[in-house]
N, C-alpha and C positions, 0 to 999 in steps of 0.2 A: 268068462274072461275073454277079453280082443285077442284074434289072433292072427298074426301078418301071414298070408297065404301065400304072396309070390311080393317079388320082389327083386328088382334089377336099379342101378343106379349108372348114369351117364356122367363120366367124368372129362371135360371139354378140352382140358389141356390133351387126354391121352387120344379121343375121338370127339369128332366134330361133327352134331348131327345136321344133316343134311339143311341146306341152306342158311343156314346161321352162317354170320361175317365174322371171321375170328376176330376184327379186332374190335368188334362190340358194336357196331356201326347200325347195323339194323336190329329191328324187329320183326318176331318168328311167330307163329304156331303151333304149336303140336297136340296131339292126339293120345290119350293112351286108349286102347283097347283092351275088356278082358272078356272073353267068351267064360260063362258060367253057369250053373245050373245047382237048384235044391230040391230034392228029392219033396223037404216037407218045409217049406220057406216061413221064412220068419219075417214080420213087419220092419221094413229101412235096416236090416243085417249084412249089410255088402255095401264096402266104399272100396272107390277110385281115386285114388289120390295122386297127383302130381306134388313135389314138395322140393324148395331148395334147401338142400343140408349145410350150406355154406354159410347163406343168410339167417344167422340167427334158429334155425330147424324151422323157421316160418312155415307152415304149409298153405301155400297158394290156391289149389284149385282142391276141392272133394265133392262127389257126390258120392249118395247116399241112397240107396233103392234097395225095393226086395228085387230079391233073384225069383226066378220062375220055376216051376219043375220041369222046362226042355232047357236044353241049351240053348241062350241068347246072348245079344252083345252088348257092353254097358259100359260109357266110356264116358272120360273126362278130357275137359283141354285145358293151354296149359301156356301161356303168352311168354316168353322168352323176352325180357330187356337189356339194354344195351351190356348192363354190369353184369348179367348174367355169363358171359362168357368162357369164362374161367372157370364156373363154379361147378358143384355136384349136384347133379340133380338125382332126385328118387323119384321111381314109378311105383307105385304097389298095389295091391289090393288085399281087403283085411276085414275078419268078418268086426260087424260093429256092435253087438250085444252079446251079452251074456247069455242067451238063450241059447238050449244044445240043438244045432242043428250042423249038418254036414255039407258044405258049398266043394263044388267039384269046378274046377278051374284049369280048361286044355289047351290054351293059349293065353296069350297076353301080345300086342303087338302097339306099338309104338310110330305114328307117322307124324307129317308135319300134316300139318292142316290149311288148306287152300280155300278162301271163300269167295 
């Protein structure tokens, strides 16, 4: 069975991530990170999801990858538009198959992304 591993949601009205125009004016970036590791990994069993909970639960950005048996980093981005402003956003990460395996997860971070 899928199972949500971490999980943090950004709500705009209460915090405003960093460089975002509160009154919806621009377009952002962002980044999620999650540092991860599987002991005995499993083929595409680990997603990065970025998702807006406001619109509809649409989920915007996923990637999908095996994790490694050390710790590495494995991140999704995540485009921010004008209407987005207001809304909730989800960050998570969650294993993607049904096969038993064990994903160990010691961070997660979150940035804007500059290209």
């Amino acid at each position: 069975a899928t199972q949500v591993y971490a999980f943090f949601s950004v709500i705009q009205s209460v915090c405003a991530l960093p460089g975002f125009e509160p009154q919806g004016a621009a377009y952002n970036t962002y980044r999620i990170y999650a540092r991860a590791k599987d002991a005995s990994p499993v083929t595409s069993d680990f997603k990065v999801i970025f998702q807006n909970h406001t619109d509809a639960d649409v989920a915007r950005a996923i990637t999908t990858t095996t994790v490694t048996a050390s710790y590495a980093w494995y991140n999704v981005e995540y485009t921010m538009i004008a209407g987005d402003n207001t809304d909730v956003i989800y960050a998570l990460v969650k294993k993607a198959t049904g096969s038993a395996a064990n994903i160990y997860i010691d961070m997660i971070v979150m940035v804007q992304h500059y290209t």
